[in-house]
Chimera marker file (.cmm) of the C-alpha trace (Angstrom):
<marker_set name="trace">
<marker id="1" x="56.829" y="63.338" z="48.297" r="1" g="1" b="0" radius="0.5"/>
<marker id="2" x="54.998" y="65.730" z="50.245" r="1" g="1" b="0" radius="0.5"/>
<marker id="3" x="51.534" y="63.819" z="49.721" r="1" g="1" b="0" radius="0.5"/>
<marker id="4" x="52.557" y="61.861" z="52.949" r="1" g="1" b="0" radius="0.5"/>
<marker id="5" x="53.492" y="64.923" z="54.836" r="1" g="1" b="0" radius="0.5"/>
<marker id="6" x="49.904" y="66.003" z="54.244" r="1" g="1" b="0" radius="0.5"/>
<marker id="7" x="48.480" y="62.887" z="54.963" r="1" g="1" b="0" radius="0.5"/>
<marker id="8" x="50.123" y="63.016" z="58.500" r="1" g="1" b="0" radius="0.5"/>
<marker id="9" x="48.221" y="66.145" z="59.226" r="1" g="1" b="0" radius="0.5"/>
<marker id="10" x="44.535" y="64.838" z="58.085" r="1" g="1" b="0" radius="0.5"/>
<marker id="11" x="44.374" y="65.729" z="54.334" r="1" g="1" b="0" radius="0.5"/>
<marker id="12" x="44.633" y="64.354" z="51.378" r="1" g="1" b="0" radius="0.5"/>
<marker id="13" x="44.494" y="65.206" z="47.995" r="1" g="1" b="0" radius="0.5"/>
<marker id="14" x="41.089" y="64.043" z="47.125" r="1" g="1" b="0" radius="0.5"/>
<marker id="15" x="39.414" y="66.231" z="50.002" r="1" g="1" b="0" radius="0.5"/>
<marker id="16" x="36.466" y="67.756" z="48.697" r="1" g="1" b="0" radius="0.5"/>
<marker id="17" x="36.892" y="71.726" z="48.540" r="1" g="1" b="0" radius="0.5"/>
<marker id="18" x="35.677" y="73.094" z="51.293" r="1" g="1" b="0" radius="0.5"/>
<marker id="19" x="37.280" y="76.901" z="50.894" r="1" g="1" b="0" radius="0.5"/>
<marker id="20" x="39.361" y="77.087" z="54.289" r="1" g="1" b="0" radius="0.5"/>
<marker id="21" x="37.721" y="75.150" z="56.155" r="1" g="1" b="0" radius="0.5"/>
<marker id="22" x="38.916" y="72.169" z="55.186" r="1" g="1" b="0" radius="0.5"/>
<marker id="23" x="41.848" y="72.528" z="52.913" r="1" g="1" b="0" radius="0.5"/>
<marker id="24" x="43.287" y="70.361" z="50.110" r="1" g="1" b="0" radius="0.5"/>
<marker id="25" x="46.886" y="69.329" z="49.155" r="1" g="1" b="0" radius="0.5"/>
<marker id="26" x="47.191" y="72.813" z="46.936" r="1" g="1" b="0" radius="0.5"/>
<marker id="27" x="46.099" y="75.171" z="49.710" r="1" g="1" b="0" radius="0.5"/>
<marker id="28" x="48.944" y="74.637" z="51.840" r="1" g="1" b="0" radius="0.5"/>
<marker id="29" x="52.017" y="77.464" z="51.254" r="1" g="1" b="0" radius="0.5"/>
<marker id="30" x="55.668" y="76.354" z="52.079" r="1" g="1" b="0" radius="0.5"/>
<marker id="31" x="58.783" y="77.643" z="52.700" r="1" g="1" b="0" radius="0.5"/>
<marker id="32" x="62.174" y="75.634" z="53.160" r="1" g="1" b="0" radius="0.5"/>
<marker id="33" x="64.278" y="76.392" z="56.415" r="1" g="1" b="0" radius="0.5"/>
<marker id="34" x="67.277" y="75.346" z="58.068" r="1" g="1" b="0" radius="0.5"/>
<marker id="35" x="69.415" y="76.022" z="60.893" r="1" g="1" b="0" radius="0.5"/>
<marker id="36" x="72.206" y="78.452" z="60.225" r="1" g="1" b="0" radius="0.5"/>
<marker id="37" x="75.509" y="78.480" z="61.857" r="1" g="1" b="0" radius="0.5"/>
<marker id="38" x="76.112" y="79.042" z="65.800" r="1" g="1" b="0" radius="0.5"/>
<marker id="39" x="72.160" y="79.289" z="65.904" r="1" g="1" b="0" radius="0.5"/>
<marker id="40" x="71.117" y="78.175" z="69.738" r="1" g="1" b="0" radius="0.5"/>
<marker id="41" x="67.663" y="79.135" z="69.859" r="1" g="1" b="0" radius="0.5"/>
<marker id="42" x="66.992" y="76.490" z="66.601" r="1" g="1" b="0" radius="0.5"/>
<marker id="43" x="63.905" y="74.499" z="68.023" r="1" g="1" b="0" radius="0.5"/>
<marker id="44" x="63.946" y="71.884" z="65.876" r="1" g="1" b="0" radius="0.5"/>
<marker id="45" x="66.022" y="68.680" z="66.236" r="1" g="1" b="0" radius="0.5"/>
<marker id="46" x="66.355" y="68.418" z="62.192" r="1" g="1" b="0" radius="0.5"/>
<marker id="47" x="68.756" y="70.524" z="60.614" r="1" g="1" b="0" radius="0.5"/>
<marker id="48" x="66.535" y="71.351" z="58.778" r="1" g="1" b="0" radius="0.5"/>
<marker id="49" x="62.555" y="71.226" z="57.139" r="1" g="1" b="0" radius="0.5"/>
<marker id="50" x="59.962" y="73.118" z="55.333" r="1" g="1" b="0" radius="0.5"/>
<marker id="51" x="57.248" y="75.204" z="57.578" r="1" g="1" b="0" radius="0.5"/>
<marker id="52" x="53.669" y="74.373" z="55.969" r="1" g="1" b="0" radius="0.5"/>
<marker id="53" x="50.313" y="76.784" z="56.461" r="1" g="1" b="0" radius="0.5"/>
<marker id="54" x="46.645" y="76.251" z="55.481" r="1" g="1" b="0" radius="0.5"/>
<marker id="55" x="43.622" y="77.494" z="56.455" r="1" g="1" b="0" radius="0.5"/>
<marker id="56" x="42.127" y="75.356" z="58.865" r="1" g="1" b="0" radius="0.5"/>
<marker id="57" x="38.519" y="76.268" z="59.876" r="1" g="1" b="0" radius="0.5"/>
<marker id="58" x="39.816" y="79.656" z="59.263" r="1" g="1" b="0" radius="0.5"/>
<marker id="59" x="42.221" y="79.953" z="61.029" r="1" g="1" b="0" radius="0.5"/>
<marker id="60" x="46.204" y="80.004" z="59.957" r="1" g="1" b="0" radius="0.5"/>
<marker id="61" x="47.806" y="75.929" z="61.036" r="1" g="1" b="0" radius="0.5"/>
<marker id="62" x="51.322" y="76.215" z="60.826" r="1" g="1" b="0" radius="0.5"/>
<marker id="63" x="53.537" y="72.642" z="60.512" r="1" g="1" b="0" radius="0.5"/>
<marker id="64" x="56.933" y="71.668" z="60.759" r="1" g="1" b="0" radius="0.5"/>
<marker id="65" x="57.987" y="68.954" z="57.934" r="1" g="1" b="0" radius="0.5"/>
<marker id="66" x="61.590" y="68.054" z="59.803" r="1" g="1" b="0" radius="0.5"/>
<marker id="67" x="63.672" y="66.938" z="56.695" r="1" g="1" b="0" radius="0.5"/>
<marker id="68" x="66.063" y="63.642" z="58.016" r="1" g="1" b="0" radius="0.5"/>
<marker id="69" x="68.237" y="62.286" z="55.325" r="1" g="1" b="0" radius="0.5"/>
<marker id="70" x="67.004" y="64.331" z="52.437" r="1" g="1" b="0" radius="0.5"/>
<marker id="71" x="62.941" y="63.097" z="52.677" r="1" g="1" b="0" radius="0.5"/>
<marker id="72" x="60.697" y="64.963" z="54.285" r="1" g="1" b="0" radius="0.5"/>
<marker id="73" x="59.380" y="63.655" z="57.614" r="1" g="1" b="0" radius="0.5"/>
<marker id="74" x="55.621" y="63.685" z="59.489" r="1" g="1" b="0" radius="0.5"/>
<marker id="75" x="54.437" y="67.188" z="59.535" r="1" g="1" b="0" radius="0.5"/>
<marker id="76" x="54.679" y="68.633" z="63.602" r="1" g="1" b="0" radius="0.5"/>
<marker id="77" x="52.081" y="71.385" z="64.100" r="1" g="1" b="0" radius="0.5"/>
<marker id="78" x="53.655" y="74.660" z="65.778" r="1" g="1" b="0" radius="0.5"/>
<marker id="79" x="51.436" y="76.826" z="67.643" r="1" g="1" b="0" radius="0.5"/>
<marker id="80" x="51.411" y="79.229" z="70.458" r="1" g="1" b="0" radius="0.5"/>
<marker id="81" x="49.553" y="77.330" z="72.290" r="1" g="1" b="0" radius="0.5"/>
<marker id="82" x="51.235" y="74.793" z="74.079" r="1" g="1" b="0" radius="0.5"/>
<marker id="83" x="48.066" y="72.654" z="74.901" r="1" g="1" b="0" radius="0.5"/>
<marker id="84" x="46.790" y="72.442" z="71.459" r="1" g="1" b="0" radius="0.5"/>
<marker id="85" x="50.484" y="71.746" z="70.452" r="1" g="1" b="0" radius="0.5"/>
<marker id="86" x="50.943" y="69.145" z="72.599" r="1" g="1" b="0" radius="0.5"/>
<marker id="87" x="47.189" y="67.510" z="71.664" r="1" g="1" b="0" radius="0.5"/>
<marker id="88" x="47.745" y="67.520" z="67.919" r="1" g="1" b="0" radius="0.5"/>
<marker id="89" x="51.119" y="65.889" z="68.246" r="1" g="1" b="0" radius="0.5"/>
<marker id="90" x="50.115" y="62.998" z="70.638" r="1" g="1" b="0" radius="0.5"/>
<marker id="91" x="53.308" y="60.576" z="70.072" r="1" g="1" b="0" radius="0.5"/>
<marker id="92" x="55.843" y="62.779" z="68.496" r="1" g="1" b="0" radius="0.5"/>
<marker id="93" x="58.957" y="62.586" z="70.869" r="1" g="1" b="0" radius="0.5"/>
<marker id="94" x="61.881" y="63.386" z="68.403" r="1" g="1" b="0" radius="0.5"/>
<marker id="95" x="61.062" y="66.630" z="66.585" r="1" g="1" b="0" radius="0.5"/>
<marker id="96" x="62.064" y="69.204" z="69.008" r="1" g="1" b="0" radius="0.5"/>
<marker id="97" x="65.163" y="70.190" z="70.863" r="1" g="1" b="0" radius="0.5"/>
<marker id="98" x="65.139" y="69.534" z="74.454" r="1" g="1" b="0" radius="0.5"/>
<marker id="99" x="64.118" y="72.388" z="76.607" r="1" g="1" b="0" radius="0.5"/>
<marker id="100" x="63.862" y="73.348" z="80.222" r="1" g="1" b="0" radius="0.5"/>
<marker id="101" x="60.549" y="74.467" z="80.442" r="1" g="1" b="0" radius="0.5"/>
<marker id="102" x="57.492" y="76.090" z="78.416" r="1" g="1" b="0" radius="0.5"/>
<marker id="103" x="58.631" y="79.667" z="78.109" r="1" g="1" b="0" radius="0.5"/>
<marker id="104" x="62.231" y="78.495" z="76.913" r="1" g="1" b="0" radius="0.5"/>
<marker id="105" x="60.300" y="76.607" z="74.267" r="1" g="1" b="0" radius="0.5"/>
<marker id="106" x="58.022" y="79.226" z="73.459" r="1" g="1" b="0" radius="0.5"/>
<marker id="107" x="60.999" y="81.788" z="73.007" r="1" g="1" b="0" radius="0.5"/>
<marker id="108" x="62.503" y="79.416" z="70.425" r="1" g="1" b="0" radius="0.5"/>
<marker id="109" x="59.167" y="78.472" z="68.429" r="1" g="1" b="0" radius="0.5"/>
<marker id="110" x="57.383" y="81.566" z="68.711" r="1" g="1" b="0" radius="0.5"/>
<marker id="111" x="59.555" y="82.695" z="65.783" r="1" g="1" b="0" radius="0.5"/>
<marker id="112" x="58.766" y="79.846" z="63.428" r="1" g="1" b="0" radius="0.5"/>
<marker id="113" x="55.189" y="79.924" z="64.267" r="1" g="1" b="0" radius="0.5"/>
<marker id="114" x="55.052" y="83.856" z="63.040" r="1" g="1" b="0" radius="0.5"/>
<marker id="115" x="56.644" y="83.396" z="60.236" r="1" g="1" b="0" radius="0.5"/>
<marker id="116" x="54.303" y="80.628" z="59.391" r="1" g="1" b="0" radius="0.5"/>
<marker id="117" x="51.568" y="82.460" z="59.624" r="1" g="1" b="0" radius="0.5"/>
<marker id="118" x="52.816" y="85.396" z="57.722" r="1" g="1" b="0" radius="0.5"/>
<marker id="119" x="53.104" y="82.496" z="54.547" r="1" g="1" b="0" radius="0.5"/>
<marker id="120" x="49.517" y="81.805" z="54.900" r="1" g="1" b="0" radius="0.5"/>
<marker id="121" x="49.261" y="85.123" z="53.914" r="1" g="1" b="0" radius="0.5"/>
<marker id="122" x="50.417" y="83.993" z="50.238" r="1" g="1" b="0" radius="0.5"/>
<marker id="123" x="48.724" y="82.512" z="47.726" r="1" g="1" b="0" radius="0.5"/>
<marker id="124" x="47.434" y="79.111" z="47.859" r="1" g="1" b="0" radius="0.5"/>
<marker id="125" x="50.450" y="76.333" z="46.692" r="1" g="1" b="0" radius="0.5"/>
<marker id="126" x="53.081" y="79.281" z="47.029" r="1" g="1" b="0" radius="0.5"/>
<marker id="127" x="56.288" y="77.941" z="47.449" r="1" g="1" b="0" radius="0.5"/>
<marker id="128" x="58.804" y="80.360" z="49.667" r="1" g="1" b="0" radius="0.5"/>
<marker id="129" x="62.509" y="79.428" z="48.793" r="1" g="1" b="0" radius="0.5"/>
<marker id="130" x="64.424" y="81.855" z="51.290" r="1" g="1" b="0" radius="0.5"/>
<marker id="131" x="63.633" y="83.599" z="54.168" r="1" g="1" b="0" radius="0.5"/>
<marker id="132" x="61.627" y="86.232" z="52.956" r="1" g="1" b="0" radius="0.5"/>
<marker id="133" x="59.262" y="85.915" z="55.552" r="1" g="1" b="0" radius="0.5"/>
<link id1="1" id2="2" r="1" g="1" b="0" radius="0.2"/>
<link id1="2" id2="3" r="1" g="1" b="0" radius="0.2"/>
<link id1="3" id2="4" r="1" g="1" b="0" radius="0.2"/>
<link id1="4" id2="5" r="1" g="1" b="0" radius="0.2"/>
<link id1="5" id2="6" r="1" g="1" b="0" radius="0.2"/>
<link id1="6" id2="7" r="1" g="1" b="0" radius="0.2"/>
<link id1="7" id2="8" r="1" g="1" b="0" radius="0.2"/>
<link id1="8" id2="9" r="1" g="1" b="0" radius="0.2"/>
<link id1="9" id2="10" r="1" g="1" b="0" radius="0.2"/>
<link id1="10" id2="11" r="1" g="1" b="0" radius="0.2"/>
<link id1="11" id2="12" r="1" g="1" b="0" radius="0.2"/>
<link id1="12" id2="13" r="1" g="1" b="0" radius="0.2"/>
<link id1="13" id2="14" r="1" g="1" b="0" radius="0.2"/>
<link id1="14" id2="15" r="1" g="1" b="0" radius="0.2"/>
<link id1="15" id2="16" r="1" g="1" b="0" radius="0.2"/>
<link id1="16" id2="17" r="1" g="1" b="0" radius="0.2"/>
<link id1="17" id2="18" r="1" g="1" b="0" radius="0.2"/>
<link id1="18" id2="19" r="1" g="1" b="0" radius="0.2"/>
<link id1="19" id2="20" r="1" g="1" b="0" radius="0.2"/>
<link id1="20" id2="21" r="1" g="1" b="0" radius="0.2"/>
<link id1="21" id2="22" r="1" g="1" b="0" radius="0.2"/>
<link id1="22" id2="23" r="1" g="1" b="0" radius="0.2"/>
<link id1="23" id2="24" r="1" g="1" b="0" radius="0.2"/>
<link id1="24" id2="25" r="1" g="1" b="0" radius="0.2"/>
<link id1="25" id2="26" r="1" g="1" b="0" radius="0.2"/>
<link id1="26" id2="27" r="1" g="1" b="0" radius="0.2"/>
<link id1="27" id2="28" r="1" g="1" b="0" radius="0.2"/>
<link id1="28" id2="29" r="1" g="1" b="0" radius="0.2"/>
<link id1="29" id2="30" r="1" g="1" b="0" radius="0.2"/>
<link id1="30" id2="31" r="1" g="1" b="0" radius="0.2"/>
<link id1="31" id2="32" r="1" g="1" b="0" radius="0.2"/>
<link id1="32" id2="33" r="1" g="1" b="0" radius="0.2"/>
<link id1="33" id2="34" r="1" g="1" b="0" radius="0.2"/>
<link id1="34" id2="35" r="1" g="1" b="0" radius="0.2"/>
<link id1="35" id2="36" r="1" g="1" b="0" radius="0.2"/>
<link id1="36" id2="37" r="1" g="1" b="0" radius="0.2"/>
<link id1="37" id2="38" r="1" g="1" b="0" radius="0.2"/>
<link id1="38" id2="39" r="1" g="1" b="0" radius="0.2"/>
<link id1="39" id2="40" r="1" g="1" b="0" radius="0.2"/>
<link id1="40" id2="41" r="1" g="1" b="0" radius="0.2"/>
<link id1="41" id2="42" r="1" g="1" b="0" radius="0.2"/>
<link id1="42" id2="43" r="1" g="1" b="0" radius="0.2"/>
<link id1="43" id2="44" r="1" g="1" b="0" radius="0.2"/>
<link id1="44" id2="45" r="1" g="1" b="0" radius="0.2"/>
<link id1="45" id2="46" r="1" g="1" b="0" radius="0.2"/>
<link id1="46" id2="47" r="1" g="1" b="0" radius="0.2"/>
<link id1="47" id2="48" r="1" g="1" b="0" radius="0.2"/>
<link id1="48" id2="49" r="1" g="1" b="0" radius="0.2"/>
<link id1="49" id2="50" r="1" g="1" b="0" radius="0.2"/>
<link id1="50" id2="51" r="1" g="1" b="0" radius="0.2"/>
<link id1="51" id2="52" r="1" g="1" b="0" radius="0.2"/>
<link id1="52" id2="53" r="1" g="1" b="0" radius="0.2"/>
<link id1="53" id2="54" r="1" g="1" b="0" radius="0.2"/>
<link id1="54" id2="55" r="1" g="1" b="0" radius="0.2"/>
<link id1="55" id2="56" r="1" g="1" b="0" radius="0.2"/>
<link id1="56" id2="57" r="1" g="1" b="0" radius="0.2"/>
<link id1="57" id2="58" r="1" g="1" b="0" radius="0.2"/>
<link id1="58" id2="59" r="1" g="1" b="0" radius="0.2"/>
<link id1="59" id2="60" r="1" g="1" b="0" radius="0.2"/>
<link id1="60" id2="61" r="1" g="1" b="0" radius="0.2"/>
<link id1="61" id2="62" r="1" g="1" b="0" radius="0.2"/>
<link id1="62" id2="63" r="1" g="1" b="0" radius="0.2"/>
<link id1="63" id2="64" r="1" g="1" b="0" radius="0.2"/>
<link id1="64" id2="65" r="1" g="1" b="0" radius="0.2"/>
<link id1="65" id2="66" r="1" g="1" b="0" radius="0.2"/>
<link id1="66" id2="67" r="1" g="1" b="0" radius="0.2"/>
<link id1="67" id2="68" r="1" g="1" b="0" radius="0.2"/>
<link id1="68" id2="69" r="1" g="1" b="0" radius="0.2"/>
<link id1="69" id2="70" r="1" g="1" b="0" radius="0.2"/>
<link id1="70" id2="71" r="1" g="1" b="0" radius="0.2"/>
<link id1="71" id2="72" r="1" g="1" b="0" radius="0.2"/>
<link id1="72" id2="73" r="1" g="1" b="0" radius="0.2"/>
<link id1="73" id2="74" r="1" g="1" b="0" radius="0.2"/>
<link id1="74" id2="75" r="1" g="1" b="0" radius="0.2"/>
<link id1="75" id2="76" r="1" g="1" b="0" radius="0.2"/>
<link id1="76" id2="77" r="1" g="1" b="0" radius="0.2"/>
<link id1="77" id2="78" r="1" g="1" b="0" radius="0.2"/>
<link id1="78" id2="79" r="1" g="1" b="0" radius="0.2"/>
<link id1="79" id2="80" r="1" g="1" b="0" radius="0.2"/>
<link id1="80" id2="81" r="1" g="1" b="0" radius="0.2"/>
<link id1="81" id2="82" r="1" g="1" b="0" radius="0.2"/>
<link id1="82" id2="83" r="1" g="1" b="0" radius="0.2"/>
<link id1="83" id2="84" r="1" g="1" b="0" radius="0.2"/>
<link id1="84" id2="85" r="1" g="1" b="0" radius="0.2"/>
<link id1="85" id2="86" r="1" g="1" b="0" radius="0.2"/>
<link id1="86" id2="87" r="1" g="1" b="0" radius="0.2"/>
<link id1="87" id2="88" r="1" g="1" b="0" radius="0.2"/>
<link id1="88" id2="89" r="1" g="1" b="0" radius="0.2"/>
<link id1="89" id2="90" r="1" g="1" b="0" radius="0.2"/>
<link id1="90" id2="91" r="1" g="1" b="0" radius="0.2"/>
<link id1="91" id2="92" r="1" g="1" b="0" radius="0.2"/>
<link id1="92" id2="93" r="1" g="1" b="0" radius="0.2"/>
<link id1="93" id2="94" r="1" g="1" b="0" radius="0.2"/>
<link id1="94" id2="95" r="1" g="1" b="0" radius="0.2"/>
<link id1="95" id2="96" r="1" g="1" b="0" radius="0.2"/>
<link id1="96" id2="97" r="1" g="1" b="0" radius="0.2"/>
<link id1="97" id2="98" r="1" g="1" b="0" radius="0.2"/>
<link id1="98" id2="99" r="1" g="1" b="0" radius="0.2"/>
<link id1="99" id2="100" r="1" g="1" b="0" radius="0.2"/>
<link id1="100" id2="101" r="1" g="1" b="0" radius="0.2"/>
<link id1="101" id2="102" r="1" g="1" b="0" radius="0.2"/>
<link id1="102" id2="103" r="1" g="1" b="0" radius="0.2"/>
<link id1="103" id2="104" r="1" g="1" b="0" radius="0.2"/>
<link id1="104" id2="105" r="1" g="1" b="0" radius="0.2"/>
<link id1="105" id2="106" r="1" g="1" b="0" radius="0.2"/>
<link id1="106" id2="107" r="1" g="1" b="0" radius="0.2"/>
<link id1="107" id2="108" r="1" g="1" b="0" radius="0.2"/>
<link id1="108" id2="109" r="1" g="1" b="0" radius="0.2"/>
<link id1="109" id2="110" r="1" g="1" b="0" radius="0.2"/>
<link id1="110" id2="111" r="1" g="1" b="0" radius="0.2"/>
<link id1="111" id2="112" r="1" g="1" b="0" radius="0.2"/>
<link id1="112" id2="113" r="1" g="1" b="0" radius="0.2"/>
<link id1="113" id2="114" r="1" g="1" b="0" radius="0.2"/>
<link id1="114" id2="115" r="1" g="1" b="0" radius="0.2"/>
<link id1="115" id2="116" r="1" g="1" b="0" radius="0.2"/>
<link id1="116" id2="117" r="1" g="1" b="0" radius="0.2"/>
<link id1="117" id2="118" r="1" g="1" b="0" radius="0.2"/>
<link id1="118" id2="119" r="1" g="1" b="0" radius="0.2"/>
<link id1="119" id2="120" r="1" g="1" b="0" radius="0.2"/>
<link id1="120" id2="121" r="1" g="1" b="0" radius="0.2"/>
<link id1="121" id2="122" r="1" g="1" b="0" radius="0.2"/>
<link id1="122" id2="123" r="1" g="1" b="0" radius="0.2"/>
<link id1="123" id2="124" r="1" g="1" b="0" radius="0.2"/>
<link id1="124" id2="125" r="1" g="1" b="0" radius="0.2"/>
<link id1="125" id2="126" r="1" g="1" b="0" radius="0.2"/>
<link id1="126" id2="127" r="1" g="1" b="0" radius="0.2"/>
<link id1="127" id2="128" r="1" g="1" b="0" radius="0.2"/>
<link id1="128" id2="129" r="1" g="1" b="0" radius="0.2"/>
<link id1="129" id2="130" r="1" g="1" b="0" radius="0.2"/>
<link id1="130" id2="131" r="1" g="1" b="0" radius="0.2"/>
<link id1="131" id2="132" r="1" g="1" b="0" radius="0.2"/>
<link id1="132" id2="133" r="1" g="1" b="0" radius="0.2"/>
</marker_set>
């Protein structure tokens, strides 16, 4: 299931190891979230998804996995960065909410992107089932 996910984001499973800079299928931590009720800063058009970090050429990548109709969609990198965000997700219209401009945008993913890198401060393949991040 999430072998796809992975895919979307330039690994795969038989990558050789590289340590972090080039991570494999079990290096990646998740963590399930979802929009609670009368949330209005929620970014994400999904209800909602898992948040995914690796160690990318050492540094923390944090993903969005939007879940739509119980299977996991492409994997949406988050970032602080709005330029890099908007360069590694060439062609993905339909993931966030709509916004009015960058800084609304960054006040609702800034959040997400945080916590996501606090998870890539677990162990490799750790699974997060709340939000104790």
């Amino acid at each position: 299931m999430w072998t796809a996910a992975f895919l979307t984001i330039g690994i795969s499973g038989a990558a050789m190891p590289a340590g972090d800079v080039l991570p494999g299928v079990g290096d990646f931590r998740l963590q399930k979230i979802h929009r609670t009720a009368g949330e209005s800063e929620w970014p994400f058009v999904a209800e909602s998804g898992t948040l995914l970090c690796a160690m990318i050429l050492r540094k923390p990548a944090v993903y969005f996995v939007p879940e739509v109709g119980g299977t996991p969609g492409r994997a949406f990198a988050i970032d602080n960065d709005i330029t890099m965000m908007a360069f590694a997700n060439i062609g993905m219209t339909d993931v966030l909410e709509p916004y009015d401009n960058f800084e609304q945008l960054l006040k609702r993913l800034i959040p997400y992107v945080t916590m996501g890198k606090r998870l890539c401060n677990q162990p490799p393949g750790t699974h997060v089932s709340g939000s104790e991040l």
